[in-house]
N, C-alpha and C positions, 0 to 999 in steps of 0.2 A: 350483823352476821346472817340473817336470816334471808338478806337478800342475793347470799350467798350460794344458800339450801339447797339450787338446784344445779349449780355447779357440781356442788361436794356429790351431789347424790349419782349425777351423772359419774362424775368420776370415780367413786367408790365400786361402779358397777362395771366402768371396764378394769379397775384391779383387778376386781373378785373372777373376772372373764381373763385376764392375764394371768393370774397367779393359778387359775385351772389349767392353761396355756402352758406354763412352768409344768406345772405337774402332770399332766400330759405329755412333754418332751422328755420328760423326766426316766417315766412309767416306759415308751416308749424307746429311748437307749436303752433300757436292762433287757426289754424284750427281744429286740431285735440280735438275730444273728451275726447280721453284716456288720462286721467295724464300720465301715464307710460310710454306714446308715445310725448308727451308736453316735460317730461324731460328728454329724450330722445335727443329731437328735440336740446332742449335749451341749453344744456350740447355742444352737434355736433356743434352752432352755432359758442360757446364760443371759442372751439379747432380751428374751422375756420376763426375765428377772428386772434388768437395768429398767424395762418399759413401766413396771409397775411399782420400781423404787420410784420414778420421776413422777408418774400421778400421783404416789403418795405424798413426797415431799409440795406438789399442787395442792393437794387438799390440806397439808397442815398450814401450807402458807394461807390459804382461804379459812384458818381457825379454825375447821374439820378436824374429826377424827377418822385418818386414814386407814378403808379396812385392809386385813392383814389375813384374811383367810379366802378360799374358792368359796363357787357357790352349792350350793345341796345339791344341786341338778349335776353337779360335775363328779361329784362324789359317785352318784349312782351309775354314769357315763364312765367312768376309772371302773368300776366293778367291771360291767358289763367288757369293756378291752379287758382288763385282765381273764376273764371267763372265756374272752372270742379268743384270747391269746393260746389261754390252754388247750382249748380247744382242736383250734388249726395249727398248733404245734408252734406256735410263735414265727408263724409265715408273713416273711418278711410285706408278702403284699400285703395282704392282711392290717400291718400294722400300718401300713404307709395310708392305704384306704379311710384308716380312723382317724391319723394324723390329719390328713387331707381334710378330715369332715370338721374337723375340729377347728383347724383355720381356716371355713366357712365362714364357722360362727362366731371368732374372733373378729375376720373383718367386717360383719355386716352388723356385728354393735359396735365399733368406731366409726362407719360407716355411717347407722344409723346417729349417734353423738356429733358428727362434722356436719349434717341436716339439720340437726339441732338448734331453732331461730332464739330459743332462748338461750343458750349458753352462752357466757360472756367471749369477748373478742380476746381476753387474755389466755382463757383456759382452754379455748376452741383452737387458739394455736398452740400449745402443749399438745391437745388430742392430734391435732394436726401431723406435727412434729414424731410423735410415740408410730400415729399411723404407719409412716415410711418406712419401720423397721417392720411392722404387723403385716403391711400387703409384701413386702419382700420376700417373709416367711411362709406366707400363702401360696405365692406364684413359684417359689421355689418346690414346695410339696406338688402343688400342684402338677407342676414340671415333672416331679419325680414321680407324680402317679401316671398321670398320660405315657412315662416312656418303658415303664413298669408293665402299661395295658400292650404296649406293641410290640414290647420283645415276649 
C-alpha cells in the first residue's frame, strides 16, 4: 500500500480543493442576487460534488482513506466572501470576482497533479479526466467575469 501513498495523498488534496470548490458554489448561489447566477452557481456546485465523489472512490480503490472535508485555508477564504459579501451588499461582481479567483486555484492544483512525474499512469488519468469538468468551470467564470468587466 505504501507505494500507493503518493497517489492517495495527491488525490486527497485535490478533494479537500474540490470539496472548498463545492462550498464556494454553494456559499455563492445564496449570495448572489441574479437567478441566472444562483443556477449557474448551483449546477458548478453539483459537477464539483460528482469530481470529488470520483477521487474519492480513486483513493478507496488505492486502499486510502478518502478525505471528506475542505481545507483550513478555505474555511478562512468562505469567512472572508461572506464578510466581502456583506459588505458590498452581495454585488453580483463581487461574488463572480471571488468565484473567478477561486477556480484559479482549483485548476492550478490539478494542473499542478497532471505535471506530476510521480503519480501513477492510472490515477493521473482519473485527475486527467475530473480536470475537463474543473477547466470548464474555470473558463466559464472566467468568461463571466471578463463580460461582467465590459458591460
Amino acid at each position: 500500500m505504501s507505494n500507493n501513498s503518493h497517489d492517495i495523498s495527491t488525490l486527497n488534496g485535490l478533494i479537500a480543493t474540490t470539496i472548498d470548490s463545492v462550498e464556494g458554489y454553494t456559499e455563492a448561489a445564496k449570495d448572489s442576487d441574479n437567478s441566472r447566477f444562483g443556477a449557474m452557481f448551483t449546477s458548478r456546485a453539483g459537477e464539483r460534488r460528482q469530481v470529488a465523489t470520483k477521487l474519492q472512490q480513486e483513493v478507496s480503490r488505492l486502499g486510502g482513506n478518502p478525505e471528506d472535508d475542505g481545507t483550513v485555508l478555505a474555511g478562512a477564504h468562505r469567512v472572508f466572501l461572506n464578510l466581502k459579501a456583506a459588505v458590498t451588499g452581495k454585488d453580483d461582481k463581487a461574488i463572480v470576482n471571488e468565484v473567478e479567483a477561486g477556480e484559479d486555484h482549483i485548476k492550478a492544483k490539478f494542473e499542478d497533479a497532471l505535471e506530476d512525474a510521480e503519480l501513477s499512469p492510472q490515477v493521473k488519468a482519473v485527475v486527467q479526466e475530473c480536470y475537463g469538468s474543473v477547466k470548464e468551470g474555470h473558463d466559464e467564470m472566467r468568461d463571466l467575469k471578463h463580460s461582467m468587466e465590459r458591460s
